[in-house]
PASEBA-1860 file (N, C-alpha, C; in nm, 3 decimals):
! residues 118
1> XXXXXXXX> 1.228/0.377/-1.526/1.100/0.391/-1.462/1.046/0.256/-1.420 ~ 0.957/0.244/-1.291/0.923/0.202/-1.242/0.763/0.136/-1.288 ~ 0.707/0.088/-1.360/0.544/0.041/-1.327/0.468/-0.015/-1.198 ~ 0.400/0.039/-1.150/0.314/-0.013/-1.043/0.205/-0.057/-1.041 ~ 0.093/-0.173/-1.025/-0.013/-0.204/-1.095/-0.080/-0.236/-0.935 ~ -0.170/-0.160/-0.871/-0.267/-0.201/-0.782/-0.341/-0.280/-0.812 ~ -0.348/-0.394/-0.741/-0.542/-0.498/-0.785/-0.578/-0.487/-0.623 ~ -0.706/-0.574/-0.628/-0.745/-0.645/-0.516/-0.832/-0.539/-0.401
9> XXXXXXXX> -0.863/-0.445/-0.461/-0.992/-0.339/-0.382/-1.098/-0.379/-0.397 ~ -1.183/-0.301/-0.346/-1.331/-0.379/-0.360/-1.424/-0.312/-0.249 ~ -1.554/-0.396/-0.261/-1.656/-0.345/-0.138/-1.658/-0.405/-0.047 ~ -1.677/-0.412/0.074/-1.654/-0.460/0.217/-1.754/-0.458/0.282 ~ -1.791/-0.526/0.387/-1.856/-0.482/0.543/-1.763/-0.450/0.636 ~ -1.810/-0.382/0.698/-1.734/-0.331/0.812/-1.655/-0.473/0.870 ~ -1.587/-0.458/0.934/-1.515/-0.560/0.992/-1.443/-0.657/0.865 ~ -1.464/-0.694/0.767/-1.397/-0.771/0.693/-1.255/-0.755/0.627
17> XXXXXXXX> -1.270/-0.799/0.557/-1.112/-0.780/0.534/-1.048/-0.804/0.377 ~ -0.944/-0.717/0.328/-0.935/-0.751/0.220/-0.771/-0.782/0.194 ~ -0.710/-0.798/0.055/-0.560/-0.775/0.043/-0.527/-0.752/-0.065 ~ -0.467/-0.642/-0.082/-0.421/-0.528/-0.205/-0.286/-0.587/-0.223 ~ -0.257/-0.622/-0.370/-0.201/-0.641/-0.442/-0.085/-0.508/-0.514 ~ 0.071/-0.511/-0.520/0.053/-0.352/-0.591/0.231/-0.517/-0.698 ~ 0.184/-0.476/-0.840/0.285/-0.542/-0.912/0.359/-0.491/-0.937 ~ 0.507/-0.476/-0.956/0.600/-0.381/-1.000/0.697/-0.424/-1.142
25> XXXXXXXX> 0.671/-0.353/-1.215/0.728/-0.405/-1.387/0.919/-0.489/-1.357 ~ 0.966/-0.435/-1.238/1.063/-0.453/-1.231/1.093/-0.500/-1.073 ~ 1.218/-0.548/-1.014/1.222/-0.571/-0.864/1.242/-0.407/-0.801 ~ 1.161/-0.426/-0.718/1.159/-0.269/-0.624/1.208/-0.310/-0.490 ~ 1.268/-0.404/-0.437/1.271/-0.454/-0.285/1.462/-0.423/-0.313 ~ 1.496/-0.336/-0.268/1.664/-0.321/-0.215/1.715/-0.221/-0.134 ~ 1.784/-0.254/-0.084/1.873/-0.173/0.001/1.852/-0.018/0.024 ~ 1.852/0.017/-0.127/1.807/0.182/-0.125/1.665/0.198/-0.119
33> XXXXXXXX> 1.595/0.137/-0.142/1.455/0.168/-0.195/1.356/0.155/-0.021 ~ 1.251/0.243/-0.058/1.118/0.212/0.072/1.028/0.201/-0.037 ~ 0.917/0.148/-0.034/0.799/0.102/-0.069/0.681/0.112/0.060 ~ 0.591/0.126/0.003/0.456/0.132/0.077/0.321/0.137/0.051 ~ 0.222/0.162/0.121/0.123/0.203/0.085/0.060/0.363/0.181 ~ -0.024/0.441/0.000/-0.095/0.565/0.095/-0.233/0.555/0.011 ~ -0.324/0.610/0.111/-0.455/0.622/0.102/-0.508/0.770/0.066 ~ -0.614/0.784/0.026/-0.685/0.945/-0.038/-0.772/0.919/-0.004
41> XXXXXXXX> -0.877/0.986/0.092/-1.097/0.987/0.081/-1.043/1.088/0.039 ~ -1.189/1.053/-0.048/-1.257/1.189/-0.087/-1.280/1.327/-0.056 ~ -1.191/1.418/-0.044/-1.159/1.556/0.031/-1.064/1.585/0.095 ~ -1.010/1.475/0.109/-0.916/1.443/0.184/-0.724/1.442/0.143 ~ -0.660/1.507/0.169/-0.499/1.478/0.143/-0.463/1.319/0.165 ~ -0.358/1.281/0.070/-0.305/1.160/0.045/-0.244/1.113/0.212 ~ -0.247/1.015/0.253/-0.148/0.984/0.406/-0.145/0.849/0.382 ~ -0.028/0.864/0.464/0.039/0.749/0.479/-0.042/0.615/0.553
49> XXXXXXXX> -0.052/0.483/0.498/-0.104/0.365/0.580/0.085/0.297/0.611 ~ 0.130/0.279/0.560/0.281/0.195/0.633/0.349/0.199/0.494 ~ 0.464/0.233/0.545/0.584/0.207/0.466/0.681/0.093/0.532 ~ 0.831/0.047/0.414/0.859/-0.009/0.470/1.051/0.006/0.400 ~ 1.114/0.021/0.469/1.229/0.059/0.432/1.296/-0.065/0.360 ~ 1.416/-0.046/0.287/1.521/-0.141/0.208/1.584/-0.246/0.350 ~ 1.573/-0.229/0.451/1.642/-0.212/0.592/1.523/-0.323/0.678 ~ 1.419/-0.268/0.629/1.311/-0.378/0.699/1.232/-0.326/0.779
57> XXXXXXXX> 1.262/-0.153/0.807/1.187/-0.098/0.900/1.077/-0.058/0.859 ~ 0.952/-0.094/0.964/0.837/-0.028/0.925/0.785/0.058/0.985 ~ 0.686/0.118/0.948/0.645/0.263/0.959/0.454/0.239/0.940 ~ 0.386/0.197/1.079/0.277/0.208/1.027/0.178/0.350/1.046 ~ 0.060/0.380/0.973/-0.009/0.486/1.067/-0.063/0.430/1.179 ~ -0.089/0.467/1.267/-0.180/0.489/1.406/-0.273/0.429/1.376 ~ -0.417/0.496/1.233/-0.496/0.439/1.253/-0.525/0.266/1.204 ~ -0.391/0.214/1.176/-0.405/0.124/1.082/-0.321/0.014/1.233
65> XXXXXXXX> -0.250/0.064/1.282/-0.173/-0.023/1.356/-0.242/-0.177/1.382 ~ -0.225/-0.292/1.351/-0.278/-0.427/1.454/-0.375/-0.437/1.383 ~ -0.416/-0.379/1.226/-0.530/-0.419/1.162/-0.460/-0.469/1.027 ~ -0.341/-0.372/0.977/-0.288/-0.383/0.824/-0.181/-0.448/0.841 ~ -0.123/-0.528/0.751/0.015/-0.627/0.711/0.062/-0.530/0.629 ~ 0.168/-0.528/0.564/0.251/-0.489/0.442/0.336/-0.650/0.463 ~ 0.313/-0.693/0.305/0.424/-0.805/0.294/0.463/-0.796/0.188 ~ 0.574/-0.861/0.099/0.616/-0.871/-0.007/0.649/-1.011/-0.088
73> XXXXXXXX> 0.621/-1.038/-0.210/0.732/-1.167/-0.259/0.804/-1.122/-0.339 ~ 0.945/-1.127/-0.311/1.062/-1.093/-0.359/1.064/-1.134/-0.543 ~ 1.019/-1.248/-0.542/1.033/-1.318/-0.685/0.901/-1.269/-0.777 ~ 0.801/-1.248/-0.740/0.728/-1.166/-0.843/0.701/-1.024/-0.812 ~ 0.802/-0.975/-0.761/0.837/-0.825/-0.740/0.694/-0.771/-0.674 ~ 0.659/-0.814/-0.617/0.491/-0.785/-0.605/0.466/-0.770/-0.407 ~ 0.460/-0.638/-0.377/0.401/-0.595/-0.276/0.267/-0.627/-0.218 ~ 0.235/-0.618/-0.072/0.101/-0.692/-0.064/0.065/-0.583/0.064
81> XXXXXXXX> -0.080/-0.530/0.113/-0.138/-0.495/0.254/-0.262/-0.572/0.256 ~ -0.212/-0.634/0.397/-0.342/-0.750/0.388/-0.411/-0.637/0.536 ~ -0.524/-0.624/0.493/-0.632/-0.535/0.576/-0.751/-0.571/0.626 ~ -0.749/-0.645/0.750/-0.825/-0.703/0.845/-0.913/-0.579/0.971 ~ -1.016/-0.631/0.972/-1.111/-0.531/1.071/-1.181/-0.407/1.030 ~ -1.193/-0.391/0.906/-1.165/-0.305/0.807/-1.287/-0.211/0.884 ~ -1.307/-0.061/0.898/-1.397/0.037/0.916/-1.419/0.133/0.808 ~ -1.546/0.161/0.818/-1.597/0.301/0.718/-1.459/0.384/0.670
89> XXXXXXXX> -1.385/0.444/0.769/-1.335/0.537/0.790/-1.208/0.505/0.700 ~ -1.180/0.331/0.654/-1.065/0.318/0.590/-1.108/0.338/0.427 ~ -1.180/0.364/0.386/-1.241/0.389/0.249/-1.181/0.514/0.223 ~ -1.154/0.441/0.085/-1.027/0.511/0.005/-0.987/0.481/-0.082 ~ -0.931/0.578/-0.219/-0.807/0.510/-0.282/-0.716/0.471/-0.221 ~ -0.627/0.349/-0.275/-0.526/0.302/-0.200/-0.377/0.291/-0.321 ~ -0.305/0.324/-0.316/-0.200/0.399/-0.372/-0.029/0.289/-0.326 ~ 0.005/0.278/-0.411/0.143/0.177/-0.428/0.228/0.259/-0.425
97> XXXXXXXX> 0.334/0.280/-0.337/0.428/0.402/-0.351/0.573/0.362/-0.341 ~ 0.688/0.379/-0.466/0.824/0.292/-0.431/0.914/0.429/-0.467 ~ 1.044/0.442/-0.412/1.118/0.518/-0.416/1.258/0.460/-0.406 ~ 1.342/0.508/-0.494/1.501/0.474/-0.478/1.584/0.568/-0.429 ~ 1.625/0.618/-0.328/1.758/0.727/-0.326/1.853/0.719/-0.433 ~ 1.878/0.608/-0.425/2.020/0.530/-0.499/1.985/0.620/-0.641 ~ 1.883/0.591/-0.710/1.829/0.613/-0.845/1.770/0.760/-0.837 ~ 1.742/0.812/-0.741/1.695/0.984/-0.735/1.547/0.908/-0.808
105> XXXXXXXX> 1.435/0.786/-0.784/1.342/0.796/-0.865/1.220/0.806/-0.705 ~ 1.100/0.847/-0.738/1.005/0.785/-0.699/0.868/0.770/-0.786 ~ 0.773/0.713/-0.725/0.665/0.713/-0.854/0.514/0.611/-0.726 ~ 0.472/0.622/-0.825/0.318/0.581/-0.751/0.226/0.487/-0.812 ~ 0.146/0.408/-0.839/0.052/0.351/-0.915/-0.070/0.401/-0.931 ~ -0.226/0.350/-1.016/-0.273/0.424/-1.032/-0.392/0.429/-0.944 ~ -0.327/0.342/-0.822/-0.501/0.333/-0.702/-0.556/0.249/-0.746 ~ -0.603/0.177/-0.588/-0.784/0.128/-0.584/-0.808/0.108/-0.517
113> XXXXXX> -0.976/0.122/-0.534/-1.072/0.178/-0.479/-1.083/0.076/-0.381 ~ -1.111/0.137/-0.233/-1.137/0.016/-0.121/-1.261/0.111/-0.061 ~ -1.369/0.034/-0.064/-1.480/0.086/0.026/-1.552/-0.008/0.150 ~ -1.566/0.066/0.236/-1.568/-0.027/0.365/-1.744/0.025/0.426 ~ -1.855/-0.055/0.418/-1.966/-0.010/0.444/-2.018/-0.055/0.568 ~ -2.103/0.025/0.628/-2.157/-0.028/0.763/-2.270/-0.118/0.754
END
């Protein structure tokens, strides 16, 4: 098993910007594996903000395109979405998501909270 530890949410103004942190107990960046990030409002079903394959391919949503980063540092196993321009509408839990084929595992962290105010 995998640990995932989100930091780095918080309260916002519109337009600002933040960068979510997600730690992983172990290295999650290989060949088999995608990693990403997904978001939840309140009423709302879990969706996707960008993933990013073992391969390098990314996968952003629409509404996030030219606003969100996904980056990584390989050596402290530690995933990053740096989230610039930020709107109301991106308020949300924000959710660490890694998966292995190779290993048949996937798993999630436990969120945080990003609120974006006008």
């Amino acid at each position: 098993q995998v640990q995932l530890v989100e930091s780095g949410g918080g309260l916002v103004q519109a337009g600002g910007s933040l960068r979510l942190s997600c730690a992983a107990s172990r290295s999650i960046f290989s060949i088999n594996a995608m990693v990403g990030w997904y978001r939840q409002a309140p009423g709302k079903q879990r969706e996707l903000v960008v993933t990013v394959t073992g391969g390098g391919s990314t996968n952003y949503a629409d509404s996030v395109k030219g606003r969100f980063t996904i980056s990584r540092d390989n050596a402290k196993n530690t995933l990053y979405l740096q989230m610039n321009s930020l709107k109301p509408e991106d308020t949300a839990v924000y959710y660490c998501y890694y998966s292995n084929i190779y290993l048949g595992y996937n798993g999630w962290g436990q969120g945080t909270q990003v609120t974006v105010h006008s």
